[in-house]
N, CA, C and O atoms as a GROMACS GRO file, in nm:
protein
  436
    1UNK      N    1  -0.984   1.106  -0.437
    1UNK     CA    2  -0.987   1.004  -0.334
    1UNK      C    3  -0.883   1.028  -0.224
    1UNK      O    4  -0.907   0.990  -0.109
    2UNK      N    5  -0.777   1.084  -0.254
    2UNK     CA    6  -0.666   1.087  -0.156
    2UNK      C    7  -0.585   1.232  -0.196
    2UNK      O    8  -0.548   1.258  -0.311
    3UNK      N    9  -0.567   1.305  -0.098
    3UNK     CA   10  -0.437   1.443  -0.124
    3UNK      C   11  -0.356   1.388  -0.154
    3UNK      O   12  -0.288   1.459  -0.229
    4UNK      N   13  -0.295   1.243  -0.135
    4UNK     CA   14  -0.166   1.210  -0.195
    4UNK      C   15  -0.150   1.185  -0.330
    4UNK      O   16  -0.150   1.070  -0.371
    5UNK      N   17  -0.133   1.301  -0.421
    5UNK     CA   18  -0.134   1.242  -0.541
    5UNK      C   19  -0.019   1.252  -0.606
    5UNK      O   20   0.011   1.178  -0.699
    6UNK      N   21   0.084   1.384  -0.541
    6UNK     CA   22   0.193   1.399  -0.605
    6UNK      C   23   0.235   1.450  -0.759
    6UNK      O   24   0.346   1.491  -0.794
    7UNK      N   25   0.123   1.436  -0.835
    7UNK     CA   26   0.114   1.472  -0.958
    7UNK      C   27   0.157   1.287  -1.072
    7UNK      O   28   0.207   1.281  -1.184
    8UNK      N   29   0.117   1.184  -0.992
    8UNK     CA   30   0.203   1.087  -1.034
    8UNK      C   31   0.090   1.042  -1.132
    8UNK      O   32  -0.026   1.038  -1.092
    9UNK      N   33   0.130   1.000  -1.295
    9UNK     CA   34   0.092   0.971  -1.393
    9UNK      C   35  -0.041   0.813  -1.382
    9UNK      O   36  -0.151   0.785  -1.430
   10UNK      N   37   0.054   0.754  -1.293
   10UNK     CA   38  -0.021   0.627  -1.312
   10UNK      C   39  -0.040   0.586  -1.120
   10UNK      O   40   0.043   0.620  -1.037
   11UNK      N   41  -0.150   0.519  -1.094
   11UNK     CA   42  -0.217   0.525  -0.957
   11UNK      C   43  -0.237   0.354  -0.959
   11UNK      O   44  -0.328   0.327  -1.037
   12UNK      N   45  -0.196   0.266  -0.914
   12UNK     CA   46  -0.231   0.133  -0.866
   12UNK      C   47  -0.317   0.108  -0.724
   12UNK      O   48  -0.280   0.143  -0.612
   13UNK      N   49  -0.429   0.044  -0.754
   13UNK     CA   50  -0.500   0.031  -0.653
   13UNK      C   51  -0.495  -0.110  -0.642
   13UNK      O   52  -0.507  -0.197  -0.728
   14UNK      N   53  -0.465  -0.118  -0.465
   14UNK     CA   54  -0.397  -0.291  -0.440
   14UNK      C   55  -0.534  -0.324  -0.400
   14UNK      O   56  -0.604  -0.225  -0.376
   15UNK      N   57  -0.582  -0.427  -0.389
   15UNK     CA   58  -0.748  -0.450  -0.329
   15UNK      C   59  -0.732  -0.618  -0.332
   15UNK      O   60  -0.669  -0.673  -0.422
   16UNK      N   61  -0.789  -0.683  -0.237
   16UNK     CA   62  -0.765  -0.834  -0.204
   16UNK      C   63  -0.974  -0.873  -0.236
   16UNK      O   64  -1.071  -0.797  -0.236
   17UNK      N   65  -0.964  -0.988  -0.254
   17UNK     CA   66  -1.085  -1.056  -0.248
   17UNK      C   67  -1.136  -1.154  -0.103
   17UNK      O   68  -1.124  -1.274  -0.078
   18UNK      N   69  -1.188  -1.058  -0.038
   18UNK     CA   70  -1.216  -1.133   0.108
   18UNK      C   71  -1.280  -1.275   0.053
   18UNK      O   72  -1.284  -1.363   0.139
   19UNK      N   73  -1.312  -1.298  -0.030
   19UNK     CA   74  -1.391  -1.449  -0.004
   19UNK      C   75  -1.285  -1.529  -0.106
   19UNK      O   76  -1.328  -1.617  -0.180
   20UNK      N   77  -1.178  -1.501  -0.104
   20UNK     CA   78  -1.059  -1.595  -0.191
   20UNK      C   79  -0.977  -1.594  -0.124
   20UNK      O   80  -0.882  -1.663  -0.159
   21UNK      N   81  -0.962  -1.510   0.019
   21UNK     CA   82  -0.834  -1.484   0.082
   21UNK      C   83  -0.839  -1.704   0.216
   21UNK      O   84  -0.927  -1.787   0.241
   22UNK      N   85  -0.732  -1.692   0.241
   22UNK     CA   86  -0.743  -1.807   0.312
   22UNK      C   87  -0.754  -1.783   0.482
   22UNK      O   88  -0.699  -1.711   0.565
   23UNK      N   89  -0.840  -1.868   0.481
   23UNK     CA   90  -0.898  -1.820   0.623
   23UNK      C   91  -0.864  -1.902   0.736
   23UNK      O   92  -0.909  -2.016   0.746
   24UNK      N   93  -0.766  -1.836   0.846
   24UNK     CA   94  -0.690  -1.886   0.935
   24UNK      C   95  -0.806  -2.019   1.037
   24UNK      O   96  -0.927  -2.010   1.057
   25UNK      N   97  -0.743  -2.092   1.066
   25UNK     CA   98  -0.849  -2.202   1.172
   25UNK      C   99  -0.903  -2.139   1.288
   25UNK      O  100  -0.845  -2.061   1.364
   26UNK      N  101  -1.032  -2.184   1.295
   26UNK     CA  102  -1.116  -2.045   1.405
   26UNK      C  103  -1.218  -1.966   1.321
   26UNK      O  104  -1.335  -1.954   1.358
   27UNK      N  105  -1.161  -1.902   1.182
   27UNK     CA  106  -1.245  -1.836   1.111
   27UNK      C  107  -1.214  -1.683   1.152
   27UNK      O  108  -1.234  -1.592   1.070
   28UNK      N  109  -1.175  -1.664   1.255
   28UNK     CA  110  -1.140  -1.506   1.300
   28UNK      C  111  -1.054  -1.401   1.194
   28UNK      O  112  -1.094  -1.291   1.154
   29UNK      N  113  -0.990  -1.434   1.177
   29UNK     CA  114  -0.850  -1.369   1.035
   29UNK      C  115  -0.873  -1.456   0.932
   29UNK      O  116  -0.901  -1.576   0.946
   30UNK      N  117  -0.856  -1.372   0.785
   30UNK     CA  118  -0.758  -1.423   0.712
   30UNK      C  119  -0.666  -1.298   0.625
   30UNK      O  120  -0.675  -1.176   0.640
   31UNK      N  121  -0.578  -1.372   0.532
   31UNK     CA  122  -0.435  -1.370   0.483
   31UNK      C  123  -0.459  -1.247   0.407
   31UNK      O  124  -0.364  -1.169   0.398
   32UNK      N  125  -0.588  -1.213   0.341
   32UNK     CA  126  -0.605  -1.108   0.231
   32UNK      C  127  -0.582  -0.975   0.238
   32UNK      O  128  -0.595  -0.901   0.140
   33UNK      N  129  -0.521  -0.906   0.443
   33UNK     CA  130  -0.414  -0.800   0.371
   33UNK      C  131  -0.289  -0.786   0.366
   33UNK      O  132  -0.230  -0.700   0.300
   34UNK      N  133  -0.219  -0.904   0.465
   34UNK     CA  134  -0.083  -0.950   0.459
   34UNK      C  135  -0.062  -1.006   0.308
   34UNK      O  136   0.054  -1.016   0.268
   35UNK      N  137  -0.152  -1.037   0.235
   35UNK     CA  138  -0.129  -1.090   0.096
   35UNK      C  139  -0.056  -0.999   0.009
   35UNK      O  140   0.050  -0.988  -0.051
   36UNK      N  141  -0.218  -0.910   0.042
   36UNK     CA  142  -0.204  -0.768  -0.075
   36UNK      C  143  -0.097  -0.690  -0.058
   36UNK      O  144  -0.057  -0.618  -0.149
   37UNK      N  145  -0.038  -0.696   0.062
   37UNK     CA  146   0.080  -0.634   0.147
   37UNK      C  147   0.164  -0.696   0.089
   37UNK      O  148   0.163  -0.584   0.038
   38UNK      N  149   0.214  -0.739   0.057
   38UNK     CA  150   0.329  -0.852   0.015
   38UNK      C  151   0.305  -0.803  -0.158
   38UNK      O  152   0.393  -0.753  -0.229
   39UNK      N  153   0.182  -0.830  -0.194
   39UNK     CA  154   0.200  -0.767  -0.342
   39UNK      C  155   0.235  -0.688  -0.389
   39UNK      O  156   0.318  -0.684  -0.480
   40UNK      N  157   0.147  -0.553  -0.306
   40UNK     CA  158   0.229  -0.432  -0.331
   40UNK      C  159   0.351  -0.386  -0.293
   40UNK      O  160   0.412  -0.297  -0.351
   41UNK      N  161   0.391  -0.452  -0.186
   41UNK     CA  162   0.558  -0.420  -0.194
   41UNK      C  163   0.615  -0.460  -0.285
   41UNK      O  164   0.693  -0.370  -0.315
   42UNK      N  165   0.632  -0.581  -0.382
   42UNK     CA  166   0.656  -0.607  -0.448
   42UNK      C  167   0.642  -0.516  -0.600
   42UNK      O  168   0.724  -0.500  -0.691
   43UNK      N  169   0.503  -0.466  -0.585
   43UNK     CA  170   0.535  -0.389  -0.706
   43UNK      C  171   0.582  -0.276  -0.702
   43UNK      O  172   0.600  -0.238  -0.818
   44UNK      N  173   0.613  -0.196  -0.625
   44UNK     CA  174   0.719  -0.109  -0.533
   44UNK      C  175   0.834  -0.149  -0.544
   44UNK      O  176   0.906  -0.061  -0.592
   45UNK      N  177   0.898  -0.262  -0.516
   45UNK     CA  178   1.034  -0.329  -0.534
   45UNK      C  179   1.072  -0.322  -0.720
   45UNK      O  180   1.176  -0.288  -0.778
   46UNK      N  181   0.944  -0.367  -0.773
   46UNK     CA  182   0.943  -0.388  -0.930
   46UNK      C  183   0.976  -0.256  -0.991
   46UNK      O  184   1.040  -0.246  -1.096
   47UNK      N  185   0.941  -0.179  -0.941
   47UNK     CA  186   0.918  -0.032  -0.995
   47UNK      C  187   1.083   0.021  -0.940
   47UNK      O  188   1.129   0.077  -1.039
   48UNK      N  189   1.139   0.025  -0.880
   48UNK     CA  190   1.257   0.013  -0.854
   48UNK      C  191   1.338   0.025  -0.927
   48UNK      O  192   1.391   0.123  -0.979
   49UNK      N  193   1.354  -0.108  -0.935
   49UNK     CA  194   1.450  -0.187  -1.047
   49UNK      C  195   1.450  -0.134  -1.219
   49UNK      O  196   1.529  -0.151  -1.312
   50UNK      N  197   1.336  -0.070  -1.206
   50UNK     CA  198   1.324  -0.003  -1.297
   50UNK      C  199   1.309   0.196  -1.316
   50UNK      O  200   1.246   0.260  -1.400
   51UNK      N  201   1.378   0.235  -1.222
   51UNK     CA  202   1.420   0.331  -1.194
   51UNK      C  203   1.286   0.415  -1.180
   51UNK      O  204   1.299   0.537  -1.177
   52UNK      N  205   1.190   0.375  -1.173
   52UNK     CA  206   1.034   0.427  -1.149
   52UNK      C  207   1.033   0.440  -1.031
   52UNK      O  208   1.058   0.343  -0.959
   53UNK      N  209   1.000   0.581  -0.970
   53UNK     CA  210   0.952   0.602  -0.801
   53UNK      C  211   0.824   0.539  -0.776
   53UNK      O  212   0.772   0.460  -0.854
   54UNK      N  213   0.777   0.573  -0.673
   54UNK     CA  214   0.644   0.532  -0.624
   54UNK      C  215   0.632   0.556  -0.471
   54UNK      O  216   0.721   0.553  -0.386
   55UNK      N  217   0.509   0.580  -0.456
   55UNK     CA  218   0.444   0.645  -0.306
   55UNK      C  219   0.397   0.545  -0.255
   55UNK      O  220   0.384   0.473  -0.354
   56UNK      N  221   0.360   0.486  -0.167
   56UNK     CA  222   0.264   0.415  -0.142
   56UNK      C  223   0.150   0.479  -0.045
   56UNK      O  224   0.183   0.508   0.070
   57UNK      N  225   0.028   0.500  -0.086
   57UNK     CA  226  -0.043   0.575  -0.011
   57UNK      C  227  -0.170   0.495   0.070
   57UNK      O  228  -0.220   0.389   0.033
   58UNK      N  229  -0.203   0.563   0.175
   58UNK     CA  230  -0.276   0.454   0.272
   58UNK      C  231  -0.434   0.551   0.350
   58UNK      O  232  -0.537   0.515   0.407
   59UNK      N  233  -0.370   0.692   0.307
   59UNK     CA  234  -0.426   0.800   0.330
   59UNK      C  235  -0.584   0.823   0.196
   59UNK      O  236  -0.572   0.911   0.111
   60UNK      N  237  -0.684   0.757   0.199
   60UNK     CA  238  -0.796   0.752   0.136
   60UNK      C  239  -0.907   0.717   0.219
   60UNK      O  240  -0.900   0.665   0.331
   61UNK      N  241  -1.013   0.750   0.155
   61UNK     CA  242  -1.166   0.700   0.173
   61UNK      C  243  -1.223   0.554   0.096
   61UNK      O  244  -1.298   0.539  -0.001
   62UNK      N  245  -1.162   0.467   0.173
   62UNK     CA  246  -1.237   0.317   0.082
   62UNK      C  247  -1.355   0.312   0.056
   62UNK      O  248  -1.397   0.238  -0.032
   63UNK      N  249  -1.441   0.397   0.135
   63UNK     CA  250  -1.568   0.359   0.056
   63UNK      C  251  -1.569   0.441  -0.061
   63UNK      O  252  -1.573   0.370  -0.162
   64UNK      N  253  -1.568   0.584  -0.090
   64UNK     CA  254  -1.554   0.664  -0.218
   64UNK      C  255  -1.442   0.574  -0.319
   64UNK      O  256  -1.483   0.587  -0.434
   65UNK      N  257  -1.353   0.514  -0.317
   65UNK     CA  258  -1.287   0.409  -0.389
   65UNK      C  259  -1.356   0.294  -0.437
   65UNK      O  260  -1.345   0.262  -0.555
   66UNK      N  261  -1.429   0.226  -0.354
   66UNK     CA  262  -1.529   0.140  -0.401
   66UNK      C  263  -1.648   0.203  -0.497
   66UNK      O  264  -1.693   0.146  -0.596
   67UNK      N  265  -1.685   0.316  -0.455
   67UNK     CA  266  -1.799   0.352  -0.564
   67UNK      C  267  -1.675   0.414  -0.696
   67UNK      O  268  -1.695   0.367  -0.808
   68UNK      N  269  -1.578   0.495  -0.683
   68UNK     CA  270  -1.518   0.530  -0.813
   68UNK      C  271  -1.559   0.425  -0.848
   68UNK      O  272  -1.674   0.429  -0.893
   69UNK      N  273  -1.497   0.302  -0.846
   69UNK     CA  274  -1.419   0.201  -0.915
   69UNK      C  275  -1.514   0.048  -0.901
   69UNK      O  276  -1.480  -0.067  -0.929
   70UNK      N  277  -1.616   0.089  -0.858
   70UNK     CA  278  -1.752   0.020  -0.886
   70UNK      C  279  -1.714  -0.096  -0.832
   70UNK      O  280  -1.743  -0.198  -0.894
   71UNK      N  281  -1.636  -0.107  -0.696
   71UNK     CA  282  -1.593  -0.283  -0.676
   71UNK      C  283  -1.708  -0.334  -0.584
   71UNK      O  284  -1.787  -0.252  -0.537
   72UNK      N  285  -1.717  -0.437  -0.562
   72UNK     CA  286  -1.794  -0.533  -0.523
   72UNK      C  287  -1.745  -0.523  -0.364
   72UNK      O  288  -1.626  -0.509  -0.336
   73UNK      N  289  -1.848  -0.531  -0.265
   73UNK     CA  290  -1.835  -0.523  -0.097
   73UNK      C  291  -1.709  -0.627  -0.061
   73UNK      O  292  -1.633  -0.601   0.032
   74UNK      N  293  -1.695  -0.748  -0.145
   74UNK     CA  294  -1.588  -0.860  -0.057
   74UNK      C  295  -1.459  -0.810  -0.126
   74UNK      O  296  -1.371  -0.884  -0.084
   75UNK      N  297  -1.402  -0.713  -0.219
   75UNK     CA  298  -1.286  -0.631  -0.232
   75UNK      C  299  -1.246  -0.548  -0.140
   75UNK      O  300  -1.297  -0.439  -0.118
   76UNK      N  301  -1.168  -0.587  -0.091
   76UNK     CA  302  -1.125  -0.453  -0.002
   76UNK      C  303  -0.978  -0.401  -0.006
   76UNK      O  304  -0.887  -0.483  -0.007
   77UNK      N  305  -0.950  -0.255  -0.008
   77UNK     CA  306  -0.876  -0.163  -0.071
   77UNK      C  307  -0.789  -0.198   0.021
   77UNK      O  308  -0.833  -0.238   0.129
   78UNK      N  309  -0.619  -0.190  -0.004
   78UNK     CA  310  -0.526  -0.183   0.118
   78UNK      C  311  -0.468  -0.096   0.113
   78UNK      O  312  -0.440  -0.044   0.221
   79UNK      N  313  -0.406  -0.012  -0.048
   79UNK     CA  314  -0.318   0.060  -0.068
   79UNK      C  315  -0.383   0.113  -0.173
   79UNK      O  316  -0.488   0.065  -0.214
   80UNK      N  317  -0.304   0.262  -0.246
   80UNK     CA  318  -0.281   0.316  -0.392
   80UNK      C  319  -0.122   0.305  -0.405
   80UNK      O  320  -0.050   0.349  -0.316
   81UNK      N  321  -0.084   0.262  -0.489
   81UNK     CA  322   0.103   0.331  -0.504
   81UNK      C  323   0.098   0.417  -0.621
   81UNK      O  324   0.052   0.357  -0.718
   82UNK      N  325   0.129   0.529  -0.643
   82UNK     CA  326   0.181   0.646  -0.710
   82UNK      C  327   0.283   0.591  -0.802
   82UNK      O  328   0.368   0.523  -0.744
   83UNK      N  329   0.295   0.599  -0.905
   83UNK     CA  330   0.435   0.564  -0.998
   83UNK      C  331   0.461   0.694  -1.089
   83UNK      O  332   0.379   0.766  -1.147
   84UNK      N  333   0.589   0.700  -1.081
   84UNK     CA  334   0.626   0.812  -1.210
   84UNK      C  335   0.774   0.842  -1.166
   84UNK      O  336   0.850   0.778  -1.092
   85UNK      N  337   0.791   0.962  -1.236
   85UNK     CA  338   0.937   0.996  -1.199
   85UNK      C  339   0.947   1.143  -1.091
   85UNK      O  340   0.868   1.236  -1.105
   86UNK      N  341   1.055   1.142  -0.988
   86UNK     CA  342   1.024   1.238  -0.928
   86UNK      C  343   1.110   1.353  -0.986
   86UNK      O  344   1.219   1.356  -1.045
   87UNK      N  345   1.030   1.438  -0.951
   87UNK     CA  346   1.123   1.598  -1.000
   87UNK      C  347   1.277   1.604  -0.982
   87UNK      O  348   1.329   1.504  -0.934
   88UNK      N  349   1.327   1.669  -1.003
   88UNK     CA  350   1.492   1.683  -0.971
   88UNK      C  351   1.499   1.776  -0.850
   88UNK      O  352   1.472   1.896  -0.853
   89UNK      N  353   1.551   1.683  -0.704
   89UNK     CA  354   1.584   1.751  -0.642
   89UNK      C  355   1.458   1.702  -0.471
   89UNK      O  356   1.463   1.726  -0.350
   90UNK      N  357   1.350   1.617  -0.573
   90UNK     CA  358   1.253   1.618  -0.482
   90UNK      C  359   1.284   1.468  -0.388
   90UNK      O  360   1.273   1.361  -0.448
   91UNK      N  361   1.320   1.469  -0.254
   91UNK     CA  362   1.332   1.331  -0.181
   91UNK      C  363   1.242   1.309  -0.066
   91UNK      O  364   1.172   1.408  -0.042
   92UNK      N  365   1.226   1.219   0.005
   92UNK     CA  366   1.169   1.200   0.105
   92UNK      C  367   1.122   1.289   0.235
   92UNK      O  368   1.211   1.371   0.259
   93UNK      N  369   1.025   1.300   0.316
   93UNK     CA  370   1.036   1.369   0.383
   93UNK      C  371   1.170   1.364   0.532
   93UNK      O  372   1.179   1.245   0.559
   94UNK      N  373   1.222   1.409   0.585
   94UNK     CA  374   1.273   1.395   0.665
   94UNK      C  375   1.266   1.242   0.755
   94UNK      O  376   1.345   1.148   0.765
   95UNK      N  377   1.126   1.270   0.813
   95UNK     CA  378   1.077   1.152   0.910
   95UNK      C  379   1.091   1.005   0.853
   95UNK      O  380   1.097   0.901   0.919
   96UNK      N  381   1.094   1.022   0.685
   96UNK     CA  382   1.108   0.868   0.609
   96UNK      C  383   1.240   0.819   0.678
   96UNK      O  384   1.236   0.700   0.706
   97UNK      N  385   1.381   0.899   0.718
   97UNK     CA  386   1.465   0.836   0.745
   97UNK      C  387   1.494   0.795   0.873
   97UNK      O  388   1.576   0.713   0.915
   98UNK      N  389   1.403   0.872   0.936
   98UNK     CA  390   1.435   0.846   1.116
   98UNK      C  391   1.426   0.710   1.134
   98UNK      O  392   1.372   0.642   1.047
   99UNK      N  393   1.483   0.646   1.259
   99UNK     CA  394   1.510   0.514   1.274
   99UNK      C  395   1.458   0.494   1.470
   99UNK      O  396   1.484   0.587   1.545
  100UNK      N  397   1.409   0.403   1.509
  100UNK     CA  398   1.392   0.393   1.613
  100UNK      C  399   1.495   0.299   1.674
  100UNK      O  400   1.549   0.223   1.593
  101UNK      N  401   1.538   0.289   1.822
  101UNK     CA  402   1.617   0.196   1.872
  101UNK      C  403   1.580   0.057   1.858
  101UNK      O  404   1.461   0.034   1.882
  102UNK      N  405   1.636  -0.017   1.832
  102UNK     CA  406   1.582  -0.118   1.853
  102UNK      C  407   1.511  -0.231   1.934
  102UNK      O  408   1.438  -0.324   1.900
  103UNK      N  409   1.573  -0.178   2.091
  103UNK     CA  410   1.481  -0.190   2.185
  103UNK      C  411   1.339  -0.118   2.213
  103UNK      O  412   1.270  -0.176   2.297
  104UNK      N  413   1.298  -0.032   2.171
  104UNK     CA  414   1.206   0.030   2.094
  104UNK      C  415   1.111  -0.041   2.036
  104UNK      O  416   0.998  -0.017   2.081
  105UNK      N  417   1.118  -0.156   1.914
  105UNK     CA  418   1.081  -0.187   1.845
  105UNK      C  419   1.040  -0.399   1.894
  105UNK      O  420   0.947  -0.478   1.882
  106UNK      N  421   1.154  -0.398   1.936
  106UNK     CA  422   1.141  -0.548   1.981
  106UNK      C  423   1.169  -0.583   2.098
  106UNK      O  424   1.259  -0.535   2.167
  107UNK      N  425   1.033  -0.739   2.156
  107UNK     CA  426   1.047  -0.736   2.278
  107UNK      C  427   1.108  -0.897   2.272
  107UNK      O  428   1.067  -0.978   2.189
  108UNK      N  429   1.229  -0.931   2.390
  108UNK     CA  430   1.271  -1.065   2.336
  108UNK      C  431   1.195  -1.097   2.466
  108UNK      O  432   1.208  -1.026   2.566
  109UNK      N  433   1.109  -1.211   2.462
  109UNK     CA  434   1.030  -1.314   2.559
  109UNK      C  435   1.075  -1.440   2.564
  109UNK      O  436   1.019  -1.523   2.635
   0.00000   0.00000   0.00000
């Protein structure tokens, strides 16, 4: 499903339920990938704390994910996170640490 595999033991697939997610007034948006977003960081944070790495990967084919994993059309995929331990020696790529200015990033109105 994804080149990102890293060799990592165990693969979490984050996936929200469009028809459970809450649906902003208007009907235009709702909450179900800021949700799932919030989940999986969390289990990223969890994995942490427990000295477990993890990838979070974003780089896939949702529809080949839906047929692996036989889900239903109102699931929809947000993430995989990778868990395991990393090799000795193996860290981030470079670009993980770069930082932008902060005027860059935010506009005050």
């Amino acid at each position: 499903l994804t080149p990102c595999r890293y060799n990592a033991p165990l693969v979490l697939l984050v996936a929200f339920d469009e028809n459970e997610a809450f649906v902003y007034p208007g009907g235009k948006y709702n909450t179900g990938v800021e949700d799932a977003t919030i989940v999986a960081s969390h289990m990223v944070l969890a994995a942490s704390s427990l000295d477990v790495d993890s990838c979070w990967v974003n780089l896939f084919d949702p529809d080949k994910a839906h047929e692996k994993f036989s889900l239903p059309k109102n699931e929809k995929i947000v993430a995989m996170i990778d868990l395991g331990y990393a090799n000795d020696g193996v860290k981030p790529l470079e670009n993980h640490y770069k930082r932008k200015n902060i005027d860059e990033t935010v506009k005050v109105i």
